[in-house]
C-alpha positions as CSV (number, residue, x, y, z in Angstrom):
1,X,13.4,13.0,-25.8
2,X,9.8,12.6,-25.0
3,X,8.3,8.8,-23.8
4,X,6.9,9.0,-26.9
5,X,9.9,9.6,-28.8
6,X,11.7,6.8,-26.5
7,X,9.2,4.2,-27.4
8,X,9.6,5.4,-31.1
9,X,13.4,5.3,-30.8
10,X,13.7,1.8,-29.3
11,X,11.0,0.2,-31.7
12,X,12.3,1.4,-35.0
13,X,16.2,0.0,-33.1
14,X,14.9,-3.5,-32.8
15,X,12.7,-3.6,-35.9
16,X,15.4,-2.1,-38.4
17,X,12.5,-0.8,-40.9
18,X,10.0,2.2,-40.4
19,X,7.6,-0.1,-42.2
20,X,8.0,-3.0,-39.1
21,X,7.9,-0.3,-36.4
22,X,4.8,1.4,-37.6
23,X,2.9,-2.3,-37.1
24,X,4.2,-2.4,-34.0
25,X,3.0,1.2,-33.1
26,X,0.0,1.1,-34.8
27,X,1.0,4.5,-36.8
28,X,1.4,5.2,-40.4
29,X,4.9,5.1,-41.6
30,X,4.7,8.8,-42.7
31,X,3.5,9.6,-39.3
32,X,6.2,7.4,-37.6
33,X,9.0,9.0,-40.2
34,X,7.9,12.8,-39.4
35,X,8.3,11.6,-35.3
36,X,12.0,10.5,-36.0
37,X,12.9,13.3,-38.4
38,X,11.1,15.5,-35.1
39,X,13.3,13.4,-32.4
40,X,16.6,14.0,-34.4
41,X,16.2,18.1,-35.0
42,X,15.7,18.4,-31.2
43,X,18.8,16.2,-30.5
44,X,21.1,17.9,-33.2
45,X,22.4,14.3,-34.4
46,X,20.8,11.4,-36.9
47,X,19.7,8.3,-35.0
48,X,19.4,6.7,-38.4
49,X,21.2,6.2,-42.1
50,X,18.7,5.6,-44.9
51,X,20.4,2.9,-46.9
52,X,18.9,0.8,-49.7
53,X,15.3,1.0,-47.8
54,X,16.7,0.2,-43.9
55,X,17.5,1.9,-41.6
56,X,21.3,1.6,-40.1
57,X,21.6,3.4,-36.1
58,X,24.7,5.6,-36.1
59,X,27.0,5.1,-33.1
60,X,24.9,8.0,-31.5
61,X,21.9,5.7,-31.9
62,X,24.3,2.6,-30.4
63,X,25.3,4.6,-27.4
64,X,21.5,5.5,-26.4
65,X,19.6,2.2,-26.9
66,X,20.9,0.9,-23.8
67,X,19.2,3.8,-21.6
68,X,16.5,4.2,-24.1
69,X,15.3,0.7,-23.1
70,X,15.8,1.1,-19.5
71,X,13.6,4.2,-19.6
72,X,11.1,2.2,-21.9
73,X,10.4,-0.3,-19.8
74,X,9.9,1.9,-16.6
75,X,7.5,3.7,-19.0
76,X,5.4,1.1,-19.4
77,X,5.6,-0.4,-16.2
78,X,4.4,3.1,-15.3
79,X,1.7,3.1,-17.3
80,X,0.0,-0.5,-16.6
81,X,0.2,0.7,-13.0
82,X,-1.7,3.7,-13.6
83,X,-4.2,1.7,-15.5
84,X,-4.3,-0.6,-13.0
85,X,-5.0,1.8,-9.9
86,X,-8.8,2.7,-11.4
87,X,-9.4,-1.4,-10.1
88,X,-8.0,-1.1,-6.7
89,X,-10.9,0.6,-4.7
90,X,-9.9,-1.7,-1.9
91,X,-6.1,-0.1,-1.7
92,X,-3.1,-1.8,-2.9
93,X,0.7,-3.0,-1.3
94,X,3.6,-3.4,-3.1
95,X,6.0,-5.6,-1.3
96,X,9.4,-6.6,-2.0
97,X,10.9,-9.6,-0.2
98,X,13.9,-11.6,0.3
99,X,13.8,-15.2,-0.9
100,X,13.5,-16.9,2.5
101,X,10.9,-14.5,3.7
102,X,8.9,-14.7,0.7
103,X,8.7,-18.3,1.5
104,X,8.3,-18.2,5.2
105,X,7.1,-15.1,7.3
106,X,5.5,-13.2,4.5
107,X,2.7,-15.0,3.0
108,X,1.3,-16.0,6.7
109,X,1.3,-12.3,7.0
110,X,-0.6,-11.4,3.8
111,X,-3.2,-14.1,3.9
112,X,-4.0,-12.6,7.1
113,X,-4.1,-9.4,5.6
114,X,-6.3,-10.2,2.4
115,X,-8.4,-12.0,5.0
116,X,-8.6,-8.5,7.0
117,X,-8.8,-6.4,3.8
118,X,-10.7,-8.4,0.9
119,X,-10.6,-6.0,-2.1
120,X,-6.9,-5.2,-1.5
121,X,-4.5,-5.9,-4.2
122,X,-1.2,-7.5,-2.5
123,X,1.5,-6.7,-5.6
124,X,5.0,-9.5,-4.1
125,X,7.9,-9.5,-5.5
126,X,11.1,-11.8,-4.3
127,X,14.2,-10.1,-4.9
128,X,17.6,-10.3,-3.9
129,X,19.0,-7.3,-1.6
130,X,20.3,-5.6,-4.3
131,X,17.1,-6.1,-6.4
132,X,15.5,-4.6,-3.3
133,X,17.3,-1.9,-2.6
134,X,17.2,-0.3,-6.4
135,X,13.1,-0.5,-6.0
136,X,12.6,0.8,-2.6
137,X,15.0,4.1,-4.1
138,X,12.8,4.0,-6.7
139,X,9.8,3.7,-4.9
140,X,8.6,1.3,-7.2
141,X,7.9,-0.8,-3.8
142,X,6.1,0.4,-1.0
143,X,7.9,-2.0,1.3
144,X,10.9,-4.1,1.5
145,X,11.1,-7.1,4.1
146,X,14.7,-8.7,4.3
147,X,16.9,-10.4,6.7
148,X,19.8,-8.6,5.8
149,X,20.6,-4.8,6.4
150,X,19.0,-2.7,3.4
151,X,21.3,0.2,2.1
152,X,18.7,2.9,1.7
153,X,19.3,6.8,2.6
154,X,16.4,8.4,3.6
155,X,14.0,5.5,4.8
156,X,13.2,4.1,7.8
157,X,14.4,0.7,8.6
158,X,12.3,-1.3,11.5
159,X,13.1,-4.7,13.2
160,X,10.2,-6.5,13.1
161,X,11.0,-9.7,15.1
162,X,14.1,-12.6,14.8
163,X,14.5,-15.7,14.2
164,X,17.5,-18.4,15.3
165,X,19.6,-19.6,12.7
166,X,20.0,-23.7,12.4
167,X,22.3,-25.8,10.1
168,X,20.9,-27.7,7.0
169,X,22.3,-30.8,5.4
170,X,21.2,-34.2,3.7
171,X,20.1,-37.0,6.2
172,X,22.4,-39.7,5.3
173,X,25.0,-37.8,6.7
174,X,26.8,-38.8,9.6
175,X,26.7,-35.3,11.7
176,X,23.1,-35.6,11.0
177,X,22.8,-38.0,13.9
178,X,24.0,-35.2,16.4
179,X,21.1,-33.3,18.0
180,X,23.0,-30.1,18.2
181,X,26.2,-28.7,15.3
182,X,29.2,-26.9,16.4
183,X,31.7,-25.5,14.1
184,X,34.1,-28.8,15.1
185,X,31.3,-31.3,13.6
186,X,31.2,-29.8,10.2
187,X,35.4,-28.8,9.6
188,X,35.7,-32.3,7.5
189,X,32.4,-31.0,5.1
190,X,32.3,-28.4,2.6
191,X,30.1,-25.4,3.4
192,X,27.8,-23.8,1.2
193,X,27.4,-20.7,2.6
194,X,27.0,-16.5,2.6
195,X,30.5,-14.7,1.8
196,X,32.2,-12.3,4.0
197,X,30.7,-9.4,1.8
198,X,26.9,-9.9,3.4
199,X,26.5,-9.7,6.9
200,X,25.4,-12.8,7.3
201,X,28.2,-13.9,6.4
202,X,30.8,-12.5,8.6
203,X,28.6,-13.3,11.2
204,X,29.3,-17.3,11.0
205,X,32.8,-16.4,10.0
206,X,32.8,-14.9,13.4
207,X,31.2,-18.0,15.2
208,X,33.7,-20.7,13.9
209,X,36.5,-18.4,14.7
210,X,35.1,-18.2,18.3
211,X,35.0,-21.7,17.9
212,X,39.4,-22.4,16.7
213,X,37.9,-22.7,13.4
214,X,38.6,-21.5,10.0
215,X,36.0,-21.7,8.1
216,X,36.1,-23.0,4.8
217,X,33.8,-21.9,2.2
218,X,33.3,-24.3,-1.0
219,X,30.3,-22.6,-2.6
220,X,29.1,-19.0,-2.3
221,X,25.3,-18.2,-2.6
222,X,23.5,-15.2,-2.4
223,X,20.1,-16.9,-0.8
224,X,18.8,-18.8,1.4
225,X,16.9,-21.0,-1.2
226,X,19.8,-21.6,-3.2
227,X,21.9,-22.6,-0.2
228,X,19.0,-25.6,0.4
229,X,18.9,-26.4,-3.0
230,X,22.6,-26.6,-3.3
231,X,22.8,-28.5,0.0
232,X,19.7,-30.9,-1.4
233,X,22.4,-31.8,-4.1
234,X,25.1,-32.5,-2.1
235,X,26.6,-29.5,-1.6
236,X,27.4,-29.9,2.1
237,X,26.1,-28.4,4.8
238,X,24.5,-24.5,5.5
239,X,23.9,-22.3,8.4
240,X,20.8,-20.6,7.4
241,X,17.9,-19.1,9.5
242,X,15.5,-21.4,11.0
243,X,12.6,-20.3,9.0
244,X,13.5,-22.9,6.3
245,X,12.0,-25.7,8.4
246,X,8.6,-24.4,6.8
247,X,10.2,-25.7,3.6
248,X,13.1,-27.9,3.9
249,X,13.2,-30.8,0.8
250,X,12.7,-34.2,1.1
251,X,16.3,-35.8,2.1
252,X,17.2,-32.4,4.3
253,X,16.9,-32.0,7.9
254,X,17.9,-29.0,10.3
255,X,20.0,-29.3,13.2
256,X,20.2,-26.2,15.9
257,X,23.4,-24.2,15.7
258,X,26.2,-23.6,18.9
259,X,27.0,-21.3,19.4
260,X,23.6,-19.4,19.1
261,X,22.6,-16.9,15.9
262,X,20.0,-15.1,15.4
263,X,18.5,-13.2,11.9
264,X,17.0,-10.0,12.7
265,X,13.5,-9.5,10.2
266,X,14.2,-5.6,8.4
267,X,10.9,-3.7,7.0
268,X,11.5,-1.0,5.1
269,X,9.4,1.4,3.7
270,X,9.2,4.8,1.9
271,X,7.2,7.5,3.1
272,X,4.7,7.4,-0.4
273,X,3.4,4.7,0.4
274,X,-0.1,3.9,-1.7
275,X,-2.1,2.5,0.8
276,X,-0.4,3.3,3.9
277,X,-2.9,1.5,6.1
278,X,-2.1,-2.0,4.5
279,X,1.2,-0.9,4.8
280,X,0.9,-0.5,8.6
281,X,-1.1,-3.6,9.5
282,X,1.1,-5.6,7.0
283,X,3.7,-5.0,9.7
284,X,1.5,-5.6,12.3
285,X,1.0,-9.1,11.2
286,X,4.3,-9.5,10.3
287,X,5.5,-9.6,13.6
288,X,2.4,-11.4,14.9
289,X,4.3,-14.5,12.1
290,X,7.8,-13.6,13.3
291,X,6.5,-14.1,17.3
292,X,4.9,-17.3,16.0
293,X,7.3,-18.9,13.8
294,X,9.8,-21.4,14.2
295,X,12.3,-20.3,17.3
């Protein structure tokens, strides 16, 4: 099928009448039926039953529409991009970012960058490492900044700087009166936490072992920001990197961690890069932030 077939396929699925779908498409219905009749010859199958003026999908139709609309938004994500490049005469960076970062480290480093670079065009998304891995393999990103290893064959992964890790939990409790956290402090309080299957994770499983601790976690998360928010509810307590003193809530303090961990800051990039000078001072300046953020 062609990308126009695609987007003929997946319009006349959720619309249900040729008349509908040629609206949407802006086409003629005789012009929209001829494409469909043109789609199905090529394919050797119907994608539709004619029946008392709808159209019903046949299960071939069914098994397709879930691809068809994968590849039908990438199509059109595609092509706003490539209408967009004829506006970005100062370059353009696509960054995808981790939750934390994108609320810590990163945005010192772009202002710094626009500041540098006026006319650029600075494209963030906040992802979650998964997120984030799928778009730098499909190079839909030109960059990915994380604090957790990135699972990406074939590009280049950079440590841009670290940052010490601290606990988080409300200020009416009574371990927030201690100036420093062990393992021992927090046993009687549930965690909210990273599992054992990130990094992270095994990391502070490793600590409160090193510690005579079992560690007991009550709620899993998956970022930073939703361990803070969970915490801010009454969650617990979290050991989380020390860049969320730039936005800790109201009714949340941080407390340093024993014994001692550090996040490492990951850059990734792929070697297509659009603007490949904003790419390499972007990482410049990110570990100009990292060297002056929180310890």
């Amino acid at each position: 099928m062609t990308a126009r077939e695609i987007e003929v396929f997946c319009i006349i699925m959720h619309c249900r009448t040729l008349a509908a779908a040629a609206l949407v498409l802006h086409v003629s219905q005789p012009a929209l039926s001829k494409t469909l009749r043109h789609c199905e010859d090529r394919l050797g199958y119907q994608l539709f039953r004619r029946t008392a003026g709808r159209l019903v999908a046949t299960a071939e139709a069914q098994a397709l529409i879930g691809e068809a609309d994968r590849l039908y938004q990438q199509i059109q994500s595609f092509q706003g991009l490539a209408r967009e490049i004829r506006g970005w005469a100062g370059g353009v960076l696509r960054l995808g970012v981790t939750s934390s970062l994108a609320a810590s480290l990163v945005p010192v480093a772009v202002a710094r960058l626009r500041a540098e670079f006026s006319t650029a065009r600075i494209i963030l998304q906040t992802l979650a490492v998964p997120e984030l891995e799928q778009a730098l393999l499909a190079r839909r990103v030109d960059a990915g900044v994380a604090l957790s290893a990135l699972n990406v064959p074939g590009l280049e992964t950079v440590e841009v700087g670290s940052v010490a890790c601290v606990v988080v939990m409300r200020a009416d409790l009574p371990q927030a009166r201690l100036a420093v956290l062990r393992p021992g402090d927090l046993i009687d309080l549930p965690e909210v936490g990273f599992g054992l299957s990130q990094d992270f994770g095994r990391s502070i499983d490793l600590a409160f072992r090193r510690e005579g601790m079992e560690r007991r976690l009550a709620v899993e998360v998956g970022t930073t920001t939703g361990a803070v928010a969970m915490v801010r509810a009454g969650g617990g307590f979290a050991v989380v990197d020390a860049l969320t003193l730039n936005y800790l809530p109201d009714g949340v303090v941080a407390r340093p961690f024993f014994p001692a961990l550090r996040r490492t800051v990951l850059m990734v990039r792929t070697e297509q890069a659009i603007s490949p000078t904003l790419t390499d001072r972007f990482r410049t300046l990110l570990e100009q932030a990292c060297q002056t953020a929180q310890p």
